[in-house]
TIVO-352462 format. One record per residue (C-alpha): residue in one letter; chain; x, y, z. Coordinates in steps of 0.2 Angstrom, whole numbers, padded with zeros to 4 digits. Layout:
BEGIN
<node r="a" c="A" u="X" v="Y" w="Z"/>
...
***
This chain:
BEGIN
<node r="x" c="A" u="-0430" v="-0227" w="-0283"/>
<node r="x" c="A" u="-0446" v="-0237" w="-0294"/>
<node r="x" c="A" u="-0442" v="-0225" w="-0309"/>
<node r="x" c="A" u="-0424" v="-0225" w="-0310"/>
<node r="x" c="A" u="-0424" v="-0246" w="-0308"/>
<node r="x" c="A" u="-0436" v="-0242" w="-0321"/>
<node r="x" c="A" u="-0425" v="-0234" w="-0332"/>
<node r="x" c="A" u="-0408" v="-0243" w="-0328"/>
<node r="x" c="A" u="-0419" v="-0258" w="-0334"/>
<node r="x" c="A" u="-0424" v="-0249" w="-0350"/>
<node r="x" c="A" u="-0406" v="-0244" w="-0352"/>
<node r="x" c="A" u="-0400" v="-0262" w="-0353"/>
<node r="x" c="A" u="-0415" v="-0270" w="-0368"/>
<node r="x" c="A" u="-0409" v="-0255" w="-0379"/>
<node r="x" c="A" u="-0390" v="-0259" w="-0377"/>
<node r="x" c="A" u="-0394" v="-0277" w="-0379"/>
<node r="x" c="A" u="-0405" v="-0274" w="-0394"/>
<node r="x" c="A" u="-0390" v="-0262" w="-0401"/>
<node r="x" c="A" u="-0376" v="-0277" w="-0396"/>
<node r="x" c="A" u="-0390" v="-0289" w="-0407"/>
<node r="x" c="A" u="-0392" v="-0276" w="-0421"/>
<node r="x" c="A" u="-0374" v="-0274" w="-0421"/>
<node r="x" c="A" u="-0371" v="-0293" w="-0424"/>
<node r="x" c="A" u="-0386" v="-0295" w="-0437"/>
<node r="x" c="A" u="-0377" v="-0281" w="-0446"/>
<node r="x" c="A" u="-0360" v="-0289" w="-0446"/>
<node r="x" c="A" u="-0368" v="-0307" w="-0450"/>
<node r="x" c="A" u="-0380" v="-0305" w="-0465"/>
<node r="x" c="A" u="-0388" v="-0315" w="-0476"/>
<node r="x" c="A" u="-0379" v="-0323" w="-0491"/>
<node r="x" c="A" u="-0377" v="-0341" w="-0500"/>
<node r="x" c="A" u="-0380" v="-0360" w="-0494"/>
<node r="x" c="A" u="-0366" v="-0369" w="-0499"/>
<node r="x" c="A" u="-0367" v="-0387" w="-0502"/>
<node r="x" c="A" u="-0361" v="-0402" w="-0511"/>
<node r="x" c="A" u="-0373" v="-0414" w="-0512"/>
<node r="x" c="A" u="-0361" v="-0428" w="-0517"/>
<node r="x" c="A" u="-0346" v="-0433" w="-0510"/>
<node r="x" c="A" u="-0330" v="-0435" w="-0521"/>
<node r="x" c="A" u="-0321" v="-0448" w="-0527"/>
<node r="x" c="A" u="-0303" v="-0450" w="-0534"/>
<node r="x" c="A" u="-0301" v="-0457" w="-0552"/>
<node r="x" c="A" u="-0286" v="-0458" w="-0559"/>
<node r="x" c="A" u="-0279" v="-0452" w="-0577"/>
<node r="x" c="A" u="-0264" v="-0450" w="-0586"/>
<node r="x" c="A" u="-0254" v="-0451" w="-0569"/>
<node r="x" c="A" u="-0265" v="-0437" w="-0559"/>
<node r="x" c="A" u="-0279" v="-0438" w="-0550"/>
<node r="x" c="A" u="-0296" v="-0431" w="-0554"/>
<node r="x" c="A" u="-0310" v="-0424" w="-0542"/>
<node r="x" c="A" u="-0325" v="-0423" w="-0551"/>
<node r="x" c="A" u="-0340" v="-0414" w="-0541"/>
<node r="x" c="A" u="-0352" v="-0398" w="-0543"/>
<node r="x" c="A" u="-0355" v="-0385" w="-0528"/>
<node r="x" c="A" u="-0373" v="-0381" w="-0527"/>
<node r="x" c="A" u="-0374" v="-0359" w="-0523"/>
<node r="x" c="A" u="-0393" v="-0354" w="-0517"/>
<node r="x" c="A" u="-0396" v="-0335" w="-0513"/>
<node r="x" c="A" u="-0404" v="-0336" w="-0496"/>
<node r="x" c="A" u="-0403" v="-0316" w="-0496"/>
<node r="x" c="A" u="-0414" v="-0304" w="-0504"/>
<node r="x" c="A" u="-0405" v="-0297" w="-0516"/>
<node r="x" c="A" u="-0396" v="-0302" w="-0531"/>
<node r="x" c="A" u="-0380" v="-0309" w="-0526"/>
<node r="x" c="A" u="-0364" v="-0311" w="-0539"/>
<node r="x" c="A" u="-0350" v="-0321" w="-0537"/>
<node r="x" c="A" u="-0333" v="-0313" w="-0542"/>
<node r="x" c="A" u="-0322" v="-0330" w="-0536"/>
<node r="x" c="A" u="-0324" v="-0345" w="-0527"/>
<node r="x" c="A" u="-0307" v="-0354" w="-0520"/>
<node r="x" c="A" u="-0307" v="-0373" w="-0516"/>
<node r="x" c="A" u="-0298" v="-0376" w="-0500"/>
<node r="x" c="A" u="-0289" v="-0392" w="-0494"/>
<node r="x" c="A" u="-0283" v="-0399" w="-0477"/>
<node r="x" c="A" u="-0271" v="-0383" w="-0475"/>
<node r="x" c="A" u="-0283" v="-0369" w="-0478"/>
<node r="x" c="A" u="-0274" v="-0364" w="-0495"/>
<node r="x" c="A" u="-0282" v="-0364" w="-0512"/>
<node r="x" c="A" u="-0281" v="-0379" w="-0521"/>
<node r="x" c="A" u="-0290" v="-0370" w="-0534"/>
<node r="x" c="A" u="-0295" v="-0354" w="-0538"/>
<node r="x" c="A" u="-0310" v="-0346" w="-0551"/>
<node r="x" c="A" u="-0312" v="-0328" w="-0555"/>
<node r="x" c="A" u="-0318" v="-0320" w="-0572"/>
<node r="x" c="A" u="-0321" v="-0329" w="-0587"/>
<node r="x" c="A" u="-0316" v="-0347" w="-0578"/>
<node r="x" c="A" u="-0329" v="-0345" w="-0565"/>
<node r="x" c="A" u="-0343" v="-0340" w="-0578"/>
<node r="x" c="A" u="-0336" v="-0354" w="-0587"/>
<node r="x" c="A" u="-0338" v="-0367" w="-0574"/>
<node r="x" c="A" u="-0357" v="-0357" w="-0565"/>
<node r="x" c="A" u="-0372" v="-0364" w="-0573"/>
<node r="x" c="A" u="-0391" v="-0363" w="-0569"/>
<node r="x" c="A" u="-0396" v="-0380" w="-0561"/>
<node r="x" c="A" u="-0409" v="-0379" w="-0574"/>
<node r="x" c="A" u="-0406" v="-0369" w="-0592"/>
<node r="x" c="A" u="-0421" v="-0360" w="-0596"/>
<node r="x" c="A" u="-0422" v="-0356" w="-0617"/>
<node r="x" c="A" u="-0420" v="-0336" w="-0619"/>
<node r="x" c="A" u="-0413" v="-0332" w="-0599"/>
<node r="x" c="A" u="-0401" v="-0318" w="-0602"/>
<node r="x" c="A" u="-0380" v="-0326" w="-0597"/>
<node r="x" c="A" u="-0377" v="-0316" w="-0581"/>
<node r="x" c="A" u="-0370" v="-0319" w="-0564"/>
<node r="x" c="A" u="-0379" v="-0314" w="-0554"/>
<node r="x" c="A" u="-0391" v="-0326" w="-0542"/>
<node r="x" c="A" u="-0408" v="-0319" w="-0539"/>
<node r="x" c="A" u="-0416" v="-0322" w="-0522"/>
<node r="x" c="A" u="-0419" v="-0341" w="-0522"/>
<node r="x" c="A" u="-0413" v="-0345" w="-0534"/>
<node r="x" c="A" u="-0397" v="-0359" w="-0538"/>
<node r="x" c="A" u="-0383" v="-0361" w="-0549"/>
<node r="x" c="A" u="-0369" v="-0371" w="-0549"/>
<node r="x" c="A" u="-0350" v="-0374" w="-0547"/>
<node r="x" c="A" u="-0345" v="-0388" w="-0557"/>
<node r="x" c="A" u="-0328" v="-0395" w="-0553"/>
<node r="x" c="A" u="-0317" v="-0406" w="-0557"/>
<node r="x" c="A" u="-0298" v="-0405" w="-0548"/>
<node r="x" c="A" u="-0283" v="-0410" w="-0556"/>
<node r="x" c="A" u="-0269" v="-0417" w="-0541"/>
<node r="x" c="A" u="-0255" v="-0427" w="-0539"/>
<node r="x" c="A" u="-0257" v="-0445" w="-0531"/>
<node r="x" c="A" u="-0251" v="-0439" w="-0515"/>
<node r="x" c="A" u="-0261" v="-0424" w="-0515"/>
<node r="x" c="A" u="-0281" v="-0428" w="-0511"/>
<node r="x" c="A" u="-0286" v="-0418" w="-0494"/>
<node r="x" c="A" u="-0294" v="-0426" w="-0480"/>
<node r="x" c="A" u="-0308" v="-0413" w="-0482"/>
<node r="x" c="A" u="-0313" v="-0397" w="-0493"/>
<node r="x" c="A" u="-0320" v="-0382" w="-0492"/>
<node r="x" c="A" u="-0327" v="-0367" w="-0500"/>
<node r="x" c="A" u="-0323" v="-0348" w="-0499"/>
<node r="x" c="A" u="-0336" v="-0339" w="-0511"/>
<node r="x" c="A" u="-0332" v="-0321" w="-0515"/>
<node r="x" c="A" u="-0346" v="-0311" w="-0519"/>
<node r="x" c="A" u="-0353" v="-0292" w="-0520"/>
<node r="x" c="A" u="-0374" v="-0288" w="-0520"/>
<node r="x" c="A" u="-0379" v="-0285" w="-0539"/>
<node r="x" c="A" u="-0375" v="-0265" w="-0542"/>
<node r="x" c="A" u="-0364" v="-0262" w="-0528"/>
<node r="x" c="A" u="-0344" v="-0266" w="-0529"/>
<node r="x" c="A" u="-0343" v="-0270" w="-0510"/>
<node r="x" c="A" u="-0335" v="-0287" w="-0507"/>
<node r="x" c="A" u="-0343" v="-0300" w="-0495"/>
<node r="x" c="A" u="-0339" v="-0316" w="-0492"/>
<node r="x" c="A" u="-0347" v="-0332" w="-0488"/>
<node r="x" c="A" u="-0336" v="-0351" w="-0481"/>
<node r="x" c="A" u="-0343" v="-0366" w="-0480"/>
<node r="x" c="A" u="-0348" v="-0384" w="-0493"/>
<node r="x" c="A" u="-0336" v="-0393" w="-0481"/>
<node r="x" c="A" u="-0336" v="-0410" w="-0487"/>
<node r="x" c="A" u="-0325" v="-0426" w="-0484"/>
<node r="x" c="A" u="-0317" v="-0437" w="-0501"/>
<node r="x" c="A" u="-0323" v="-0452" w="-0502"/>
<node r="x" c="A" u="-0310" v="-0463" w="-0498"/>
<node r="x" c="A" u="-0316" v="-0478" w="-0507"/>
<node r="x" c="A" u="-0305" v="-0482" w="-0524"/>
<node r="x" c="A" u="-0313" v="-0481" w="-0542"/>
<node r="x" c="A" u="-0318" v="-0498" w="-0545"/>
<node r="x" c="A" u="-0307" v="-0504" w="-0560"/>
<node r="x" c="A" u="-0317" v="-0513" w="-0575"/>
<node r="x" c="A" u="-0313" v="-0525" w="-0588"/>
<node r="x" c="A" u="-0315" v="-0516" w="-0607"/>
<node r="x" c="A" u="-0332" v="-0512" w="-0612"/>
<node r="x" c="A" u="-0326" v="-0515" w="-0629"/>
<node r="x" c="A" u="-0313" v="-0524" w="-0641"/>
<node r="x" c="A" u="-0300" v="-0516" w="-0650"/>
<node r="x" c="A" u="-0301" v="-0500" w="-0660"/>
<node r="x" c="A" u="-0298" v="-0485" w="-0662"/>
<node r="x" c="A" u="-0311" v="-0480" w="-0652"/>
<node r="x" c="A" u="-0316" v="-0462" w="-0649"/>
<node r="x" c="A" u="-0319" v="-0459" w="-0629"/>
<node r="x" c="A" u="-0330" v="-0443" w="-0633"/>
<node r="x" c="A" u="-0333" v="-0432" w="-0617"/>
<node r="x" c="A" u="-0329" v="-0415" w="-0608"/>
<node r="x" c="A" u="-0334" v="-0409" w="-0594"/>
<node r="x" c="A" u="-0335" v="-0391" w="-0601"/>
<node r="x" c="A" u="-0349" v="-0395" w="-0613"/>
<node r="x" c="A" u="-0364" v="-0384" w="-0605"/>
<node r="x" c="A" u="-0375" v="-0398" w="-0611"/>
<node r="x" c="A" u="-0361" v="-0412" w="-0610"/>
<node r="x" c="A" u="-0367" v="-0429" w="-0600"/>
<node r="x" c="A" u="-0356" v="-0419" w="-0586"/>
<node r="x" c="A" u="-0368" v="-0405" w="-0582"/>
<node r="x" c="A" u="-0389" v="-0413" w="-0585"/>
<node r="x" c="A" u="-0397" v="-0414" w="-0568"/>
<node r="x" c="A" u="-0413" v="-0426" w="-0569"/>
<node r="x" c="A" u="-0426" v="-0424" w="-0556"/>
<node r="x" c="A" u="-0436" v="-0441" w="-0560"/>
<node r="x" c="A" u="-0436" v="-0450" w="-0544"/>
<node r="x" c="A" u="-0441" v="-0437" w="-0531"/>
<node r="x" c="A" u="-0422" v="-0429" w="-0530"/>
<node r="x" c="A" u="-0409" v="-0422" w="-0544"/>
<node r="x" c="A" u="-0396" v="-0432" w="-0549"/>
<node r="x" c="A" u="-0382" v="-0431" w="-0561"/>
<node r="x" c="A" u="-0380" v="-0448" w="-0569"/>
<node r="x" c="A" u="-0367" v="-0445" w="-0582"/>
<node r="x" c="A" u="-0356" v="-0435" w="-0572"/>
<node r="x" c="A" u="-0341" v="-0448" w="-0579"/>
<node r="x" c="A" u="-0350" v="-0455" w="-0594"/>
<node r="x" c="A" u="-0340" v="-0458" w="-0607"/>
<node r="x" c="A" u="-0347" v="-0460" w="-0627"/>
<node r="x" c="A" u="-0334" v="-0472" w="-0638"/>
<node r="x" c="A" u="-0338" v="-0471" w="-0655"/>
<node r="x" c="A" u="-0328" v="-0482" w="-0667"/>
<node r="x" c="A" u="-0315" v="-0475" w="-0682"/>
<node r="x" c="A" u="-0302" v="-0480" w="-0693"/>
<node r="x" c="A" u="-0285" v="-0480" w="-0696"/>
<node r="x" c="A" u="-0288" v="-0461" w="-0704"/>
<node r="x" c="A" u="-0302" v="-0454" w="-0692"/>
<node r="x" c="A" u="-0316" v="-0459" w="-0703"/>
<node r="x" c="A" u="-0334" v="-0463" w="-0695"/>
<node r="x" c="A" u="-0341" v="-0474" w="-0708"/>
<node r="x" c="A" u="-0337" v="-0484" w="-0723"/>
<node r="x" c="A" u="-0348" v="-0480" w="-0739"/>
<node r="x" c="A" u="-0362" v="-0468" w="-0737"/>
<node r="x" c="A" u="-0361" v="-0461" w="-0720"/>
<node r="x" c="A" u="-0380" v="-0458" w="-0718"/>
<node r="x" c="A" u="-0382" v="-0476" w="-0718"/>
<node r="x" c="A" u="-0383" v="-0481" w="-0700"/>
<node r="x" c="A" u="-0375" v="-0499" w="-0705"/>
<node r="x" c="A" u="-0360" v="-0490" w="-0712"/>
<node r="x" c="A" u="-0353" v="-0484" w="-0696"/>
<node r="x" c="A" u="-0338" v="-0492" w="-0691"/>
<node r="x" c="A" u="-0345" v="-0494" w="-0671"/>
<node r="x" c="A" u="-0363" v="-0501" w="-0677"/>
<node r="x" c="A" u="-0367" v="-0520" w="-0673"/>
<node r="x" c="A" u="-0349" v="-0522" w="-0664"/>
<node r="x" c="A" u="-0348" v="-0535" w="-0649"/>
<node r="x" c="A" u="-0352" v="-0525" w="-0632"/>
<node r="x" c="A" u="-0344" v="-0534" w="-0616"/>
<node r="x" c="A" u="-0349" v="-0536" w="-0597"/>
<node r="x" c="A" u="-0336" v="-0525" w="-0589"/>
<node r="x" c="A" u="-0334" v="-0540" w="-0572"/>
<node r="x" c="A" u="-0343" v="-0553" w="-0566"/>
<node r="x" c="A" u="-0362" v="-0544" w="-0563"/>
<node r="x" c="A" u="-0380" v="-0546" w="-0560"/>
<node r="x" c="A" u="-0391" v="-0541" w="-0574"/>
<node r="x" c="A" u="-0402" v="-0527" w="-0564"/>
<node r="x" c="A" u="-0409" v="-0521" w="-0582"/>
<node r="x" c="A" u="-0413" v="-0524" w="-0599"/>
<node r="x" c="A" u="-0423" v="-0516" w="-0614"/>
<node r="x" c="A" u="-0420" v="-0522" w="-0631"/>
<node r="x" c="A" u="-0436" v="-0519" w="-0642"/>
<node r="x" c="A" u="-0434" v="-0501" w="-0644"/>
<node r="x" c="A" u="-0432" v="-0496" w="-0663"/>
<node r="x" c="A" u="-0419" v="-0487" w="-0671"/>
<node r="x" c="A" u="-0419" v="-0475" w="-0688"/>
<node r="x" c="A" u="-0412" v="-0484" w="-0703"/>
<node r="x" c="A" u="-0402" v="-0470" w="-0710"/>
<node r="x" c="A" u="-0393" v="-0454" w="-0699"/>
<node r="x" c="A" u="-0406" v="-0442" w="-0703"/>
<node r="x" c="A" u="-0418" v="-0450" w="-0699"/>
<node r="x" c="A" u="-0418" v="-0451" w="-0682"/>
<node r="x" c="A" u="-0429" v="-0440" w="-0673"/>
<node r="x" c="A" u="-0433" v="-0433" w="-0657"/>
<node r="x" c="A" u="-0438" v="-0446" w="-0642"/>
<node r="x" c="A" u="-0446" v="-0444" w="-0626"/>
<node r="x" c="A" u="-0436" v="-0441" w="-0610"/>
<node r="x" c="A" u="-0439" v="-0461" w="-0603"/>
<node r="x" c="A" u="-0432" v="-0468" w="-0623"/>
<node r="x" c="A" u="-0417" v="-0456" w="-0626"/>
<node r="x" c="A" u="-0406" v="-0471" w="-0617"/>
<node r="x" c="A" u="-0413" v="-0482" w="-0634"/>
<node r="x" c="A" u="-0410" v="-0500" w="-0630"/>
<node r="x" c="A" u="-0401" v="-0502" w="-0612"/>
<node r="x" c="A" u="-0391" v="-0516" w="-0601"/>
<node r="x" c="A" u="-0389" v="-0511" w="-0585"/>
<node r="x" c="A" u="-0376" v="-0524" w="-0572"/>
<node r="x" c="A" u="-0378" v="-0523" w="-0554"/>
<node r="x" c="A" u="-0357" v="-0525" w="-0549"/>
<node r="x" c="A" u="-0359" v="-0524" w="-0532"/>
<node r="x" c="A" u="-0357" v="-0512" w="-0518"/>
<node r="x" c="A" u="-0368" v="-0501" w="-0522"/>
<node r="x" c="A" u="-0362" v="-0498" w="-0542"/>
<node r="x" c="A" u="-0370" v="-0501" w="-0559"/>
<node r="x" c="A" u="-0362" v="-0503" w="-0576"/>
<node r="x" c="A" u="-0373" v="-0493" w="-0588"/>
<node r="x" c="A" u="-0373" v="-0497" w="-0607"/>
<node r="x" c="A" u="-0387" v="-0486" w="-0619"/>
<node r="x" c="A" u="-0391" v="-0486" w="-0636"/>
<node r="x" c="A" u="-0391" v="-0503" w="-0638"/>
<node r="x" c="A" u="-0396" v="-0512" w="-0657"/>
<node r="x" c="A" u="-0411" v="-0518" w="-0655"/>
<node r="x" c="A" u="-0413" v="-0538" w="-0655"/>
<node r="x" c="A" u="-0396" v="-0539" w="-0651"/>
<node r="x" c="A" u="-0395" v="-0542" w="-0632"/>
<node r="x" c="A" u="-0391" v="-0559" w="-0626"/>
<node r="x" c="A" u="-0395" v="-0556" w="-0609"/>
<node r="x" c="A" u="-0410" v="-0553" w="-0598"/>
<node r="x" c="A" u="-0414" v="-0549" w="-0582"/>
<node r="x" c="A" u="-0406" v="-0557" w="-0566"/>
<node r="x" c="A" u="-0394" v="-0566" w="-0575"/>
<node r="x" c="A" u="-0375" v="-0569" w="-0571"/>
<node r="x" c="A" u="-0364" v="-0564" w="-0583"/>
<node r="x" c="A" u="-0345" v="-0567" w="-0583"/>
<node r="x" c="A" u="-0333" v="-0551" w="-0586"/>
<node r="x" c="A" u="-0330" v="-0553" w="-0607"/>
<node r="x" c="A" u="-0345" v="-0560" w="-0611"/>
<node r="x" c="A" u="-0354" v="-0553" w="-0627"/>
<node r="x" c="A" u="-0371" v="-0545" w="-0618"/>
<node r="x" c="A" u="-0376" v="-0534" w="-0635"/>
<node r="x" c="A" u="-0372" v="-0525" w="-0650"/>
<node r="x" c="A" u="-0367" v="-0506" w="-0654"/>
<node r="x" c="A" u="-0383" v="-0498" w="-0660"/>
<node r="x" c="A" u="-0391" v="-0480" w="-0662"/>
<node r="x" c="A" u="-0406" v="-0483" w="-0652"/>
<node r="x" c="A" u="-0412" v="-0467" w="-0644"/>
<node r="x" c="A" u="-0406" v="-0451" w="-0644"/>
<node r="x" c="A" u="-0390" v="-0446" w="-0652"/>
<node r="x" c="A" u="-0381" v="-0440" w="-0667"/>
<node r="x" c="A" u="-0369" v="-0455" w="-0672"/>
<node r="x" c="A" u="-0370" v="-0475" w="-0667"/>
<node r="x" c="A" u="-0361" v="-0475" w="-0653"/>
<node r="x" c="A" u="-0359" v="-0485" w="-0634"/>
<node r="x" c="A" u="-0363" v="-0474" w="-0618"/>
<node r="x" c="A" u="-0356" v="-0480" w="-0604"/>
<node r="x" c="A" u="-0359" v="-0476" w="-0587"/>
<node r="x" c="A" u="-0356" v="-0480" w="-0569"/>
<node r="x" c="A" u="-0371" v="-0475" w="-0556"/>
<node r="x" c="A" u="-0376" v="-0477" w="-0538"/>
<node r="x" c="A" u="-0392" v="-0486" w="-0544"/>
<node r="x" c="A" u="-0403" v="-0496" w="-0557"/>
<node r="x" c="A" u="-0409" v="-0481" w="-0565"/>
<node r="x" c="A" u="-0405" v="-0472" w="-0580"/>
<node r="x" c="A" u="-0409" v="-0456" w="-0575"/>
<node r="x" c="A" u="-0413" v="-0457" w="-0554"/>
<node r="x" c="A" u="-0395" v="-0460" w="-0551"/>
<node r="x" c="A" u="-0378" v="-0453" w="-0546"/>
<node r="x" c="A" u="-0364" v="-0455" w="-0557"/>
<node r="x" c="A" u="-0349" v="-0463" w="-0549"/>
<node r="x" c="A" u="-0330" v="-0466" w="-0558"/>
<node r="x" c="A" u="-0326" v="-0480" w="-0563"/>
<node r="x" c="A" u="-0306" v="-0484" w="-0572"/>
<node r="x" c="A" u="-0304" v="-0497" w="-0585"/>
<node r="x" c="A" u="-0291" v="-0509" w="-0583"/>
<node r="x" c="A" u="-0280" v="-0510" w="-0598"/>
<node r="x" c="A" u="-0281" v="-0498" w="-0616"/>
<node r="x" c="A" u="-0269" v="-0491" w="-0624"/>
<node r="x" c="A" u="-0271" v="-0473" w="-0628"/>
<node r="x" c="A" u="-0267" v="-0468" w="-0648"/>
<node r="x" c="A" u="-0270" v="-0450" w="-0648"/>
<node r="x" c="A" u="-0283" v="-0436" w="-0644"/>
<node r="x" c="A" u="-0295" v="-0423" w="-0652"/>
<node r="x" c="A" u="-0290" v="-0407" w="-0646"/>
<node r="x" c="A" u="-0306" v="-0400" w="-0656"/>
<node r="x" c="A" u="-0319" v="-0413" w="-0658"/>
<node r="x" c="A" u="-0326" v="-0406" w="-0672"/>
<node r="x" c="A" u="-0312" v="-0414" w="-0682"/>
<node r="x" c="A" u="-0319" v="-0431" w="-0677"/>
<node r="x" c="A" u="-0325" v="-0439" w="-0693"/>
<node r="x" c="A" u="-0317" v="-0425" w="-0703"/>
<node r="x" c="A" u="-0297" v="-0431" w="-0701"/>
<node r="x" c="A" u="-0286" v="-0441" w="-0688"/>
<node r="x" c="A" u="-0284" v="-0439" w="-0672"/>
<node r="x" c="A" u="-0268" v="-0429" w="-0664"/>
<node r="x" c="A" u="-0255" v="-0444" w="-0660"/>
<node r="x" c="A" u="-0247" v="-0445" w="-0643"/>
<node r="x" c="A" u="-0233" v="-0436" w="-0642"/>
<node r="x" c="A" u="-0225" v="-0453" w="-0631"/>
<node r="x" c="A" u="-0228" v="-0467" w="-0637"/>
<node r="x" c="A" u="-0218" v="-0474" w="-0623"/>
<node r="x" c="A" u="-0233" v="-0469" w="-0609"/>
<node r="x" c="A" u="-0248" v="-0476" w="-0622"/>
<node r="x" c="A" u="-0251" v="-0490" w="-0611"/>
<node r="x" c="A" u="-0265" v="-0486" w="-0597"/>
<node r="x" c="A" u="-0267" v="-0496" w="-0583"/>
<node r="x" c="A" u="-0281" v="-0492" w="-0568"/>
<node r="x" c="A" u="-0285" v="-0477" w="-0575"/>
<node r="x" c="A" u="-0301" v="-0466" w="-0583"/>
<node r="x" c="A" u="-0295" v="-0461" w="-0601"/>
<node r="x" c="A" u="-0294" v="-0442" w="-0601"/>
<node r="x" c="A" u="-0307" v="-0432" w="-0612"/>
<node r="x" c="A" u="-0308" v="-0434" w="-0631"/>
<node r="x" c="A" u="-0295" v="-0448" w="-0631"/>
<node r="x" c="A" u="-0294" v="-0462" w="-0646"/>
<node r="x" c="A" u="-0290" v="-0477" w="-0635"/>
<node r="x" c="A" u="-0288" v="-0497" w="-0644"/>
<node r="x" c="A" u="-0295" v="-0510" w="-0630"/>
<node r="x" c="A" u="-0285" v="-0527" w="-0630"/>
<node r="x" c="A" u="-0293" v="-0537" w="-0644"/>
***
């Protein structure tokens, strides 16, 4: 009777090892998901606009590729889906290494990421979303699947801002598909990565025919945008200043800079709740402000310059969770008033010829809202 207990007993540990092996197989290893930063609405041109990046790291031990990742809302249907050449389009290394061959696939520990940006009607902003990735192990045309990134909108509105600027036309130079665009470059300068420019816009200054500059355009003096007025956006606290940084005398001149000068000359306002109004490339010897100072929205804080890094004088302007240029999380922000000229449907033309009118005139006039990408926008005088 000893023995067969015996065996009974050794019967059940090999069942309930085969029940767990079973389970382990069924289970396996794949991807963390997860959004490191809650969404916010943003409105433009009468939609709304999710911006936000899901972060994939390959907990497995193999190579893992992605073949589509759906975005899912409140109802457990897609909101948006990305297979092919979208989803390569959108899937980036956290960090581009120089020379790293363009595939999918994710090695073992290694990260890319998702970089999204929803486009819904007013109406039409879940409660919460969530992540279906679709993916097979490198070499192998199995199809596994992995849910999760659950995350909740943040409910709080765009805070709406006076102009940055006066009149026009101004370029409002961005696209969050640029690989290298303000849009996809993490920083990890303050003991976590951060995407500060996740909503940064760059206005650059034309004229009536799209033209940069007036007179030789290598002159930096010559651009339309250099040494115009550049305004508090609301009634702020000066959390930052730097205004003694040099910049190059003519276009070509300007070289490379290191990673804590490539803001140039910089004011940054501390608006409350938690957000910061960031301006960069500031002329040098032009700001009238310094810090801890109250400013009143439309006051003159500084001049357009080309301090820094960049290719053109031009204002960067920014919204982030913090007084730092680089240690910070980009937030929207919407402007209160422009009115919307026309766009660059390829910005290469910028400089070369005018802008593509808007086909209404009858809708030019924006009010609460971002401008949309490569827009040419005139701010009340």
């Amino acid at each position: 009777m000893r023995g067969r207990r015996s065996c009974i007993r050794f019967a059940g540990v090999v069942l309930a090892w085969l029940a767990l092996a079973g389970h382990a197989a069924a289970e396996r290893e794949s991807f963390e998901l997860r959004v490191p930063l809650a969404p916010a609405p943003v409105a433009s041109e009468g939609r709304v606009r999710l911006f936000y990046e899901l972060h994939l790291t390959n907990f497995s031990r193999e190579p893992l590729v992605p073949v589509a990742i759906d975005v899912r809302g409140d109802d457990d249907l897609p909101l948006a889906s990305y297979t092919g050449t979208t989803l390569a389009a959108r899937l980036g290394a956290a960090v581009p290494v120089a020379g790293a061959t363009d595939s999918t696939a994710i090695a073992p520990g290694a990260r890319k990421v998702l970089y999204l940006e929803l486009d819904l009607a007013p109406d039409a902003v879940p409660a919460r979303l969530h992540h279906r990735v679709s993916y097979r192990v490198d070499g192998t045309d199995a199809i596994a699947h992995a849910d999760g990134g659950g995350v909740a909108p943040d409910p709080r509105p765009a805070p709406v801002l006076g102009p940055p600027l006066r009149g026009g036309p101004w370029a409002a130079v961005f696209d969050p598909a640029w690989p290298r665009g303000h849009r996809r470059v993490f920083y990890a300068v303050e003991g976590r990565a951060t995407l500060p420019g996740r909503f940064a816009i760059d206005l650059v200054k034309l004229d009536a025919d799209g033209r940069l500059a007036t007179g030789d355009a290598d002159v930096v003096r010559n651009a339309h945008a250099h040494g115009e007025a550049v305004l508090a956006v609301a009634d702020a606290t000066v959390a930052a200043v730097r205004g003694d940084y040099p910049e190059a005398a003519r276009i070509s001149q300007n070289g490379r800079h290191p990673l804590s000068a490539g803001s140039g000359n910089y004011v940054v306002l501390a608006l409350g709740d938690g957000r910061h109004a960031v301006y960069e490339h500031l002329r040098p010897g032009s700001l009238k402000v310094e810090a801890g100072r109250r400013v009143r929205r439309g006051e003159v804080i500084g001049e357009v310059g080309y301090s820094g890094s960049g290719n053109w004088p031009h204002l960067h302007f920014h919204v982030a969770d913090a007084a730092s240029l680089l240690g910070a999380e980009g937030l929207p922000f919407a402007f209160e008033g422009f009115s919307v000229l026309g766009r660059y449907a390829d910005i290469e033309a910028l400089g070369e010829r005018p802008w593509t009118p808007r086909a209404d005139p009858a809708t030019a006039v924006r009010r609460h809202e971002r401008p949309a990408d490569n827009s040419v926008l005139r701010f009340p005088d």
